[in-house]
C-alpha positions as CSV (number, residue, x, y, z in Angstrom):
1,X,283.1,289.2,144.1
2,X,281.9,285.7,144.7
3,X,285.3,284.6,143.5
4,X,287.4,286.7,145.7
5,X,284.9,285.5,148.5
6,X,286.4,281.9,147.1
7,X,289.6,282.4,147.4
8,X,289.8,284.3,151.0
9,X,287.6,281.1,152.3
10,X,290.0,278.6,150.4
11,X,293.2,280.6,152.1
12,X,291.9,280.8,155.7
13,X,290.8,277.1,155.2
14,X,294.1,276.1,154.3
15,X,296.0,278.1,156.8
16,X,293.5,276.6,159.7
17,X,294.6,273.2,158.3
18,X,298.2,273.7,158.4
19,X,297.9,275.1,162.0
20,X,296.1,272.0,163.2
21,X,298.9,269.6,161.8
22,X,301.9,271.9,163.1
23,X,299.6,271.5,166.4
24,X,299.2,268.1,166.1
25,X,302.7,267.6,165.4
26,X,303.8,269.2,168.0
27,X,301.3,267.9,170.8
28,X,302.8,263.8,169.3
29,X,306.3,265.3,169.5
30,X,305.4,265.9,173.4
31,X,303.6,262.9,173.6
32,X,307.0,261.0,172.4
33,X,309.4,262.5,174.7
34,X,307.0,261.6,177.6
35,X,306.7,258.1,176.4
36,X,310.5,258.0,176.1
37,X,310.7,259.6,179.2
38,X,308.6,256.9,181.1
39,X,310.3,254.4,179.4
40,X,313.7,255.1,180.7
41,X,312.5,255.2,184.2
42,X,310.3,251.9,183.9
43,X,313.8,250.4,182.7
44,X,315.7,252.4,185.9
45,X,313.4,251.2,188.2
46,X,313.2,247.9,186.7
47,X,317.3,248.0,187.1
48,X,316.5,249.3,191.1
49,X,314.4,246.1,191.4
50,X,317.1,243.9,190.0
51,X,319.5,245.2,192.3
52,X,317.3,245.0,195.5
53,X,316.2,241.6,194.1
54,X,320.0,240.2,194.3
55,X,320.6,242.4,197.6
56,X,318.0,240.5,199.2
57,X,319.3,237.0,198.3
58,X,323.0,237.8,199.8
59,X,321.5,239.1,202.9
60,X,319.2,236.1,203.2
61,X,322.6,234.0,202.3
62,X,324.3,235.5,205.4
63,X,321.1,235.1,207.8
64,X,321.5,231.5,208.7
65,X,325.6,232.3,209.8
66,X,324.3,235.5,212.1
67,X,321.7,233.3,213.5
68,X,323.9,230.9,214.3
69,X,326.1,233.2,216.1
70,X,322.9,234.4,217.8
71,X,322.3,231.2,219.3
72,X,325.9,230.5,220.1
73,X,326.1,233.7,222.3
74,X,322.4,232.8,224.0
75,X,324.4,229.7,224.9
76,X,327.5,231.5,226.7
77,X,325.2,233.9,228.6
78,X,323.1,231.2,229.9
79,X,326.4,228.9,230.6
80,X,327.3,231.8,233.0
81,X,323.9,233.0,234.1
82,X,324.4,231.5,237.6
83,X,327.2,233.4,238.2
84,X,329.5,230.8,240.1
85,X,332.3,231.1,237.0
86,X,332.5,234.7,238.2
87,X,333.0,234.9,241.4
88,X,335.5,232.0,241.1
89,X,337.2,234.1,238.6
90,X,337.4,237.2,241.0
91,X,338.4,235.2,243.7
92,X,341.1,233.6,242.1
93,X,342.3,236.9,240.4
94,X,342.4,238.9,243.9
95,X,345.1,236.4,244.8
96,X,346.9,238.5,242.4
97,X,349.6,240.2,244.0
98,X,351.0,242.3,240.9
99,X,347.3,242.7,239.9
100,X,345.7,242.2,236.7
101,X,347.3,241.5,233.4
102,X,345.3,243.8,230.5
103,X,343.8,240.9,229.1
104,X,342.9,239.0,232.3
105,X,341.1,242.4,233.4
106,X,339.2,242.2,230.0
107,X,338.4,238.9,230.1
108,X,336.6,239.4,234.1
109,X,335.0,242.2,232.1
110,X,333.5,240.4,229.6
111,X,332.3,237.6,232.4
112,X,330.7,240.5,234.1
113,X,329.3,241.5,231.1
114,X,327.9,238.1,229.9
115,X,326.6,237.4,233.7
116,X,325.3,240.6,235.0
117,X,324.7,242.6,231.6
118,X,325.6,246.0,230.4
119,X,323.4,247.7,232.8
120,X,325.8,246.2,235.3
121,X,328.1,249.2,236.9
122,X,330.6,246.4,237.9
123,X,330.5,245.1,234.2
124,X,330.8,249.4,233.0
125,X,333.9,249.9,236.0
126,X,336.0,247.1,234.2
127,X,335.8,247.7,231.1
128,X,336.9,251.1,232.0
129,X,340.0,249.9,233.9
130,X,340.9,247.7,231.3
131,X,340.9,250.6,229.0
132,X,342.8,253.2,231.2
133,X,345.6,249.5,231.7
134,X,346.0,249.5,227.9
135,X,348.9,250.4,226.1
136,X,346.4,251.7,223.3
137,X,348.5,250.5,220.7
138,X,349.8,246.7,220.8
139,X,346.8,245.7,222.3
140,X,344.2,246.5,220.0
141,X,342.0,243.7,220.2
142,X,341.3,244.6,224.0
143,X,340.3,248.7,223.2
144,X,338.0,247.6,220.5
145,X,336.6,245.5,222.7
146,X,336.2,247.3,225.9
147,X,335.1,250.9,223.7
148,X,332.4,248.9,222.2
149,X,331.1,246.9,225.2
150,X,331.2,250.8,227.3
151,X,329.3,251.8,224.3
152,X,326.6,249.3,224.2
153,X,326.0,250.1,227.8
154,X,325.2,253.7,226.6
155,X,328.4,255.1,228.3
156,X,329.8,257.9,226.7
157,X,333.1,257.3,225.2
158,X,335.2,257.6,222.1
159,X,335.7,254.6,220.0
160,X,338.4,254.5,217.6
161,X,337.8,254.6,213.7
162,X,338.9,251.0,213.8
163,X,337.0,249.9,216.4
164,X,333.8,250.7,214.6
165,X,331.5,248.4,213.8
166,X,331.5,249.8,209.8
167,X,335.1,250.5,209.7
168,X,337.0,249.1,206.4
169,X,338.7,245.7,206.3
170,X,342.4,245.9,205.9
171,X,342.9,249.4,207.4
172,X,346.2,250.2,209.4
173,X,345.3,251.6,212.9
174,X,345.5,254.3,212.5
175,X,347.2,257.5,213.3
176,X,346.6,254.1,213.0
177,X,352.0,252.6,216.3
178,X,354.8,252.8,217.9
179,X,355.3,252.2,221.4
180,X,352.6,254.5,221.8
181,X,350.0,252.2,221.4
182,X,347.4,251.2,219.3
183,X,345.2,251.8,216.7
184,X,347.5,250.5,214.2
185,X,346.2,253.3,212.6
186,X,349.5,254.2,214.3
187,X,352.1,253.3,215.5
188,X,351.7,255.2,218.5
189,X,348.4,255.9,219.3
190,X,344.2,256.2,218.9
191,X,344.1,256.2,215.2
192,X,341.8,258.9,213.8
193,X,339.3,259.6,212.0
194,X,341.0,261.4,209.2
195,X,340.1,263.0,205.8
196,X,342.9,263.4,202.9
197,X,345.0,266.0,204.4
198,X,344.6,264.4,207.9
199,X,343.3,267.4,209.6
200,X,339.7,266.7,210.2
201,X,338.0,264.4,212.6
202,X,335.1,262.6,211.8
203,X,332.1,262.2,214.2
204,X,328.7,259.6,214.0
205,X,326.1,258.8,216.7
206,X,325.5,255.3,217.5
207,X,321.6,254.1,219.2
208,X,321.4,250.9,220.7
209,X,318.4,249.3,223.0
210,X,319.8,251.2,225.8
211,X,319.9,254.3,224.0
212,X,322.5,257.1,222.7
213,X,326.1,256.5,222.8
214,X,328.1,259.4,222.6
215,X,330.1,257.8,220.1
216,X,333.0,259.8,217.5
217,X,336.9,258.7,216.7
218,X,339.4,260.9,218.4
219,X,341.9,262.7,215.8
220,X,344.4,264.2,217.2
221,X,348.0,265.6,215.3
222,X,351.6,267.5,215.8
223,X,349.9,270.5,215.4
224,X,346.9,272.6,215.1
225,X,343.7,272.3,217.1
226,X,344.4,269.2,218.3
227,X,348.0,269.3,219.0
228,X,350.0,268.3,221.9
229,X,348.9,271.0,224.0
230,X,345.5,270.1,223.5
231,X,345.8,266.0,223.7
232,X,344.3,266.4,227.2
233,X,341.3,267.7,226.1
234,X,340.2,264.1,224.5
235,X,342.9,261.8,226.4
236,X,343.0,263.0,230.3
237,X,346.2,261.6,231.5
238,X,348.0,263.6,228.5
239,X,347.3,266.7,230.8
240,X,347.4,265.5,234.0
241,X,349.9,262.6,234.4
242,X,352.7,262.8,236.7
243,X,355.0,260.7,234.4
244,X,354.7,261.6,230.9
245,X,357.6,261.4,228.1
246,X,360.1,262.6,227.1
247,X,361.7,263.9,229.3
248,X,365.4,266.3,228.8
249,X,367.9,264.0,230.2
250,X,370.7,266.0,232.4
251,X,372.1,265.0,235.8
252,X,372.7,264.5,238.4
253,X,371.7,260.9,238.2
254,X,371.2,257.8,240.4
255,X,373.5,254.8,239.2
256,X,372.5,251.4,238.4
257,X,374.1,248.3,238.1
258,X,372.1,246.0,235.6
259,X,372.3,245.8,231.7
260,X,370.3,246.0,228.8
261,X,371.0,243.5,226.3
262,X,369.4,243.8,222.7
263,X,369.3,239.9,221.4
264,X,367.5,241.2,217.7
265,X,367.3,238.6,214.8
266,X,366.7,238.8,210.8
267,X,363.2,238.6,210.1
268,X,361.1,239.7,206.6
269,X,361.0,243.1,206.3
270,X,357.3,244.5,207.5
271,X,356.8,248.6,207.0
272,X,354.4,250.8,207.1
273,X,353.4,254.6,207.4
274,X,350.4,255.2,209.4
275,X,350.2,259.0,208.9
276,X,352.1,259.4,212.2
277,X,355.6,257.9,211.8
278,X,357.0,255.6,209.9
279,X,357.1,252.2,211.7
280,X,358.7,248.8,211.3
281,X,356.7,245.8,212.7
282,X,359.0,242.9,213.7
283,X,358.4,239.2,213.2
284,X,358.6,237.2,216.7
285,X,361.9,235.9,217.9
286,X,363.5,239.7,218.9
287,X,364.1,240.2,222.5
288,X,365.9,242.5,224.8
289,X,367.0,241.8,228.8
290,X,366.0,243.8,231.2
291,X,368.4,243.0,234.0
292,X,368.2,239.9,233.5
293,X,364.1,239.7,232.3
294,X,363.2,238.8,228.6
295,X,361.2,241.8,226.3
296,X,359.7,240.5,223.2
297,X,360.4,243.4,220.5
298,X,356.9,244.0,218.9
299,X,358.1,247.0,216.5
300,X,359.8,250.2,216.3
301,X,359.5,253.6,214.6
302,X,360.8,257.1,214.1
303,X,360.6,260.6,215.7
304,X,362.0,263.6,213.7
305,X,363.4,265.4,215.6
306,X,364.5,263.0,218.8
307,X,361.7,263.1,221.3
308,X,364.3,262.8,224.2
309,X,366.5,266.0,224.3
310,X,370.3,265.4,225.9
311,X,371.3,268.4,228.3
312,X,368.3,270.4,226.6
313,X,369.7,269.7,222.8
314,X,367.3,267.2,220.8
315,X,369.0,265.1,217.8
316,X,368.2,264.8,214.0
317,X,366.0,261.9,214.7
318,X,365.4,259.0,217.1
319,X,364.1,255.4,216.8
320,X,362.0,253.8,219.6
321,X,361.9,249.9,219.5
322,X,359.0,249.4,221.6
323,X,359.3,245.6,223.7
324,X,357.0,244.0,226.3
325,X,357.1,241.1,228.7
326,X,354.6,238.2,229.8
327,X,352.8,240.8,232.5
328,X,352.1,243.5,229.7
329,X,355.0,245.4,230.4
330,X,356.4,248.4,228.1
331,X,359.8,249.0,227.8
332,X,360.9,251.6,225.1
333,X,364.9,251.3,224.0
334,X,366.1,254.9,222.1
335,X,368.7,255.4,220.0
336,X,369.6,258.7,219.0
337,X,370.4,259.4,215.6
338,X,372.9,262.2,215.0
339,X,373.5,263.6,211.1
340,X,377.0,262.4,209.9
341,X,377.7,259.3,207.2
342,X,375.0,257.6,205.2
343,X,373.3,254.8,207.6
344,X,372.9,251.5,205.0
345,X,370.1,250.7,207.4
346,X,368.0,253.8,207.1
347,X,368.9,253.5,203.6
348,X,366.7,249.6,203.3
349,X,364.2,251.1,205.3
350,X,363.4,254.2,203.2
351,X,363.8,252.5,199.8
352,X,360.7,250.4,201.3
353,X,359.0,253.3,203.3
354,X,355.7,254.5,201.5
355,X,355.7,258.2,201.3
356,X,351.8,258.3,202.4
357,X,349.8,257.0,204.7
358,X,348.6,253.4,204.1
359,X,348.6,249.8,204.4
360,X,351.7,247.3,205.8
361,X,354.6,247.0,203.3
362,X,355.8,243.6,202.7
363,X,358.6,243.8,199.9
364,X,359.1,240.1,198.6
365,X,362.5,238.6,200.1
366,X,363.6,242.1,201.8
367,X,365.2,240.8,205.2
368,X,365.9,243.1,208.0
369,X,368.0,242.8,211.2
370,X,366.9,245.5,214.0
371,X,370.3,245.3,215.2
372,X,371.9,246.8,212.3
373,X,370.2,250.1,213.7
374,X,372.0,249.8,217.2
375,X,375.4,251.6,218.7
376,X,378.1,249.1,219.7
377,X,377.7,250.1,223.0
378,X,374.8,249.8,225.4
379,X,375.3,252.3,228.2
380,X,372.2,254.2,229.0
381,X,370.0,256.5,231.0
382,X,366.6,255.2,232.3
383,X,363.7,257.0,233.5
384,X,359.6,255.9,234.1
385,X,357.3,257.5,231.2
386,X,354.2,257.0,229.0
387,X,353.1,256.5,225.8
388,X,354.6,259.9,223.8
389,X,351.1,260.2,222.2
390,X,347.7,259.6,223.0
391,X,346.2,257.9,225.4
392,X,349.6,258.6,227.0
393,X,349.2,255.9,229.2
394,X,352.3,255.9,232.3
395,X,354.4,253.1,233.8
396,X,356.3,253.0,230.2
397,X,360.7,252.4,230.8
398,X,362.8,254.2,229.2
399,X,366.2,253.3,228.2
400,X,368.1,255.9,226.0
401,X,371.2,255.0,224.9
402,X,374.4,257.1,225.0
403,X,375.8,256.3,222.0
404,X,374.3,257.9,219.0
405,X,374.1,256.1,215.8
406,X,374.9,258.5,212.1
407,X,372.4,259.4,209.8
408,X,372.7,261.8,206.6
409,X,371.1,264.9,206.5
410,X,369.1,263.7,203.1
411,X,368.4,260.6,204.9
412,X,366.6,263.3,207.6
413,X,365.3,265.3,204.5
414,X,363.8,262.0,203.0
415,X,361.6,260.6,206.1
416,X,358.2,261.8,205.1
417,X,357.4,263.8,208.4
418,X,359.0,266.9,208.9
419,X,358.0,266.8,212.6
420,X,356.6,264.3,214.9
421,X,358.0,265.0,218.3
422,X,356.0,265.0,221.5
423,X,357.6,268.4,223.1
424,X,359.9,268.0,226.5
425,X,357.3,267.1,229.4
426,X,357.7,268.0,233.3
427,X,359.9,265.7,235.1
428,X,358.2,266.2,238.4
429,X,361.0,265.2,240.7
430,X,361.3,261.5,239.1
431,X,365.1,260.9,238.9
432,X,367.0,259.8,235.8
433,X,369.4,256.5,236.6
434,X,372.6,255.7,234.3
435,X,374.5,252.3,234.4
């Protein structure tokens, strides 16, 4: 009995053991994967400090510059504090007969604004007219600008993708142009906000010391929600000017008696597709006369099919070479391009034209004559537009010329944009002249 007693005690004493050592295995197991555990994020944070660490020394590398800069504008504001460079400025400019340039109406802006402050409404009016005098496309530098001085002030308005303060260095502008103006992210106009498939528009808020700014980048496209039709919406004068492009040419017509005369030269070859058209940008030296007054030729770019329609029939395609003069002038030359023979131009142009939207193109040692893109002769019919996408902005000359120049129907098929035509707009009595 006593043994049996012996051996039940030795069992449960042995079974009580192993359960405490499978427990205590366990429980150091635990304890080890906690430790481990730890130990990685100790080394993550100690990475997060690192980091933060070498952060902190490149923002302290770039203080001194920024307070530089600080102290440089402190200097300009008080330089014009008094106020006597501004009224000489407005005095002299309201001797203007043909009024302000774009630039010089930025430029009394920006005195306003570094005299008189952002609170100012004679500083907000300028910057306002110097927007609505843009050409929104070649002149860049002076939307940027004026959007972000309007939205330091706490006005609402749309500033382009490019224009803000965080956008990336080395983008186009936009969707960013042509003759239709800026944004590079386009060749012709406000460059959007776009995601991959360039449908959707992006939209931030922006706070400054004089509070919200209703600040977003205007997207707009060929089609969909924000489509011609609806360009107004975000661009006013898309829906409510008087002399918007194109128009369908048909007569009668009003004669003229002056010329246009292309004078184009060779330049390096510059291309680029900024998700709206395809657009070459020229080298300076191009020019065109106007009756007699000199154009510089900034760029030009495609439409598919031809913007401009000839007795209500539109063409395969058209190219726009976009010009302006010393006042800030637009004048837009067209050439129609009809299917027929392969165009050896079109063909350079396409070999070098990226398929997607992007950066310039600068093939090495790829030359390029505009001319080589031009009819032999120069006849044409004239009429006063706008930009053919937004902001739209009027007082745009037209001159589209009667002779069409060939194109193959592959060439057509090849240019990445299967449409990008402003539709035919009102011509609201404004007559069409032919030389």
């Amino acid at each position: 009995m006593f043994k049996i007693i012996a051996i039940i005690l030795l069992t449960l004493s042995t079974a009580g053991a192993g359960y405490f050592g499978w427990t205590q295995k366990k429980s150091n197991a635990a304890v080890t994967e906690q430790v481990a555990e730890l130990t990685q994020k100790v080394e993550e944070a100690d990475k997060k400090v690192e980091v933060t660490e070498e952060e902190l020394a490149a923002s302290q590398e770039l203080l001194p510059p920024l307070m530089t800069k600080a102290q440089e504008l402190e200097a300009v504001k008080a330089a014009f504090s008094t106020g006597t460079v501004l009224k000489d400025l407005e005095t002299l400019y309201a001797k203007e007969k043909k009024g302000l340039s774009t630039e010089r109406q930025l430029g009394l802006a920006g005195v306003r604004l570094l005299t008189n402050g952002t609170k100012d409404p004679a500083t907000v009016a300028a910057f306002q007219k110097a927007l609505e005098m843009t050409d929104w496309k070649g002149q860049k530098t002076v939307i940027c600008a004026a959007q972000n001085a309007l939205a330091a002030a706490g006005e609402k308005v749309k500033v382009m993708s490019e224009c803000l303060p965080d956008a990336p260095a080395g983008k186009p502008a936009g969707k960013h142009d042509a003759h239709d103006a800026p944004a590079a992210k386009d060749a012709h106009g406000a460059p959007a906000a776009k995601d991959a498939h360039g449908k959707d528009d992006k939209k931030g808020a922006k706070k400054d010391a004089h509070g919200p700014a209703d600040v977003h980048a205007v997207h707009w496209d060929y089609e969909g929600v924000m489509g011609p039709e609806n360009w107004g919406k975000e661009f006013p004068t898309c829906g409510r000017g008087k002399s918007q492009a194109p128009l369908n040419i048909k007569g009668p017509f009003e004669k003229v008696r002056y010329s246009v005369a292309p004078d184009y030269k060779q330049g390096q070859l510059k291309i680029v597709n900024n998700g709206h058209t395809i657009q070459v940008n020229v080298v300076p030296g191009s020019k065109i006369r106007i009756d007699g007054k000199p154009y510089d030729l900034l760029q030009f770019h495609f439409h598919r099919p031809s913007e401009e329609h000839i007795d209500g029939k539109p063409s395969a395609m058209v190219v726009h070479f976009v010009h302006k003069n010393a006042e800030g002038e637009l004048a837009v030359l067209g050439v129609m391009l009809r299917e027929g023979n392969e165009n050896p131009g079109i063909k350079t142009l396409w070999s070098h034209a990226p398929k997607k939207e992007g950066p310039e193109v600068v093939p090495d040692g790829v030359m390029f004559n505009p001319t080589n893109l031009l009819p032999r002769e120069m006849d044409f019919f004239h009429y006063d537009g706008s930009l053919t996408t937004p902001p739209c902005t009027e007082k745009v000359k037209f001159f589209i010329l009667k002779s069409q120049v060939n194109i193959a129907k592959e060439q057509v098929s090849d240019f990445p944009f299967k449409m990008n035509a402003r539709p035919i707009q009102p011509a609201n009595g404004r007559p069409i002249y032919t030389n």
